[in-house]
C-alpha positions in Angstrom: 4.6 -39.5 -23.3 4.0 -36.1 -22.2 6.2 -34.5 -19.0 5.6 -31.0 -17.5 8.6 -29.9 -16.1 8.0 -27.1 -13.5 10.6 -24.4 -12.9 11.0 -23.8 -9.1 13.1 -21.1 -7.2 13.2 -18.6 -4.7 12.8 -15.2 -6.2 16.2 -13.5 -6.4 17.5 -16.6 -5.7 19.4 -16.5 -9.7 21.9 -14.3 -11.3 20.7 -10.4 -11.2 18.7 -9.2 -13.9 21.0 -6.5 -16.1 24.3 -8.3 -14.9 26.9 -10.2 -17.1 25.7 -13.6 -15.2 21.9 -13.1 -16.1 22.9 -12.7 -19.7 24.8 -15.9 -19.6 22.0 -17.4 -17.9 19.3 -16.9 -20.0 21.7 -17.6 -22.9 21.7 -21.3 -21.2 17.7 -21.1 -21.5 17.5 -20.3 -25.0 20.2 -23.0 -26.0 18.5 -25.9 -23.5 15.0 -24.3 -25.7 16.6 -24.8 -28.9 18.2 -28.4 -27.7 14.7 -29.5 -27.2 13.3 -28.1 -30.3 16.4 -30.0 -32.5 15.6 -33.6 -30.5 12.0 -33.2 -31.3 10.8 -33.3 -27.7 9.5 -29.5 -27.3 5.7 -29.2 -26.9 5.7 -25.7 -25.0 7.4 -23.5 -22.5 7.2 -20.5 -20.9 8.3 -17.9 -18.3 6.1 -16.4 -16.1 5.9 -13.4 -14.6 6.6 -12.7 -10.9 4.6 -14.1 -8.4 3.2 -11.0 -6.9 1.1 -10.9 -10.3 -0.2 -13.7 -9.2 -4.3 -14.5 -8.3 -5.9 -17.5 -7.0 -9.5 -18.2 -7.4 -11.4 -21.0 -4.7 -14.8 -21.8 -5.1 -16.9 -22.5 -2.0 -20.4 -22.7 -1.5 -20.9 -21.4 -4.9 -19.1 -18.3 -3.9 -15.8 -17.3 -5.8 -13.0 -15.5 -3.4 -10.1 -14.1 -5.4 -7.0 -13.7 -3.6 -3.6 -12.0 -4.9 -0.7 -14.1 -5.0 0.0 -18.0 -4.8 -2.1 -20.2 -3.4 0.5 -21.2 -1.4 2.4 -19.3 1.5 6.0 -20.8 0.1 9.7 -19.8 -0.6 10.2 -21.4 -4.1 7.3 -20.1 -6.5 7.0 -21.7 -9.9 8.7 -19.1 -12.2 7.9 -21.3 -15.9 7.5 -24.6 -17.6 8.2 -26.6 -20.3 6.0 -29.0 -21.8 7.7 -32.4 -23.5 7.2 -35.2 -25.8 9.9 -37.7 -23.8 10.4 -41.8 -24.7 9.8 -42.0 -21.1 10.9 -40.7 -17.6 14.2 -41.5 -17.8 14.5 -39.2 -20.8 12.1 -36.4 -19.1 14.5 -36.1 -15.7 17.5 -36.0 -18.2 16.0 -32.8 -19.8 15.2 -31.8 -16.6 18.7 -31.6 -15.2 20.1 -29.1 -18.2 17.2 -26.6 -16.8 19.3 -23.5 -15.3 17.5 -23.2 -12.2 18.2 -27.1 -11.2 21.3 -25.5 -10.5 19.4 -23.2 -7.6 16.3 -24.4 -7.6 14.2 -27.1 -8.5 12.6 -28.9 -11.3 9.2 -31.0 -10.7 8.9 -33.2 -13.5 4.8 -34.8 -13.6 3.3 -36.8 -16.6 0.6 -35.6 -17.9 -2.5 -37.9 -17.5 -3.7 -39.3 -20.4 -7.9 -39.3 -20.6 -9.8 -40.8 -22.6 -11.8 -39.3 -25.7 -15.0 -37.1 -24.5 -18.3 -38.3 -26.6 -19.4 -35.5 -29.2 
């Protein structure tokens, strides 16, 4: 089954970009990457970048507002993801826990819904 697993944090809220501690840090994320690659469970994953590149687009009245930033006036902003091929959830919130930032932030871990196949 499928998991997205959402990276949460507050910006700044990690080891310094250009200090020794970021470097081990994102040493950690390119070792948990190549973990999941080895056990067969990687799908995707990526970083993003920060949330003030950020647009949201609503729809309303057949009228399309773009607004910069989140769509969401929050603290933690989702900063990447990984998408996995897990046995199950038990095995998802497992990978979830050797995330860095679950040691500052949070991970949400959601299965993606399966749908069936669209007529051609």
């Amino acid at each position: 089954m499928q998991y997205l697993l959402m990276i949460y944090s507050e910006e700044g809220s990690g080891p310094e970009p250009g200090s020794p501690e970021f470097g081990d840090y994102m040493q950690a994320y390119f070792s948990f990457t190549q973990e999941m690659k080895e056990r067969g469970l990687f799908l995707a994953g990526e970083p993003l970048e920060e949330v003030s590149t950020a647009s949201t687009v609503r729809v309303r009245n057949n009228q399309t507002a773009v607004t910069d930033g989140p769509f969401a006036e929050t603290k933690e902003v989702l900063g990447g993801y990984y998408l996995l091929d897990c046995n199950g959830l038990d095995e998802a919130l497992e990978c979830a826990a050797k995330i860095p930032t679950a040691a500052h932030g949070s991970i949400e871990v959601r299965p993606i819904m399966k749908l069936p196949d669209m007529p051609k």
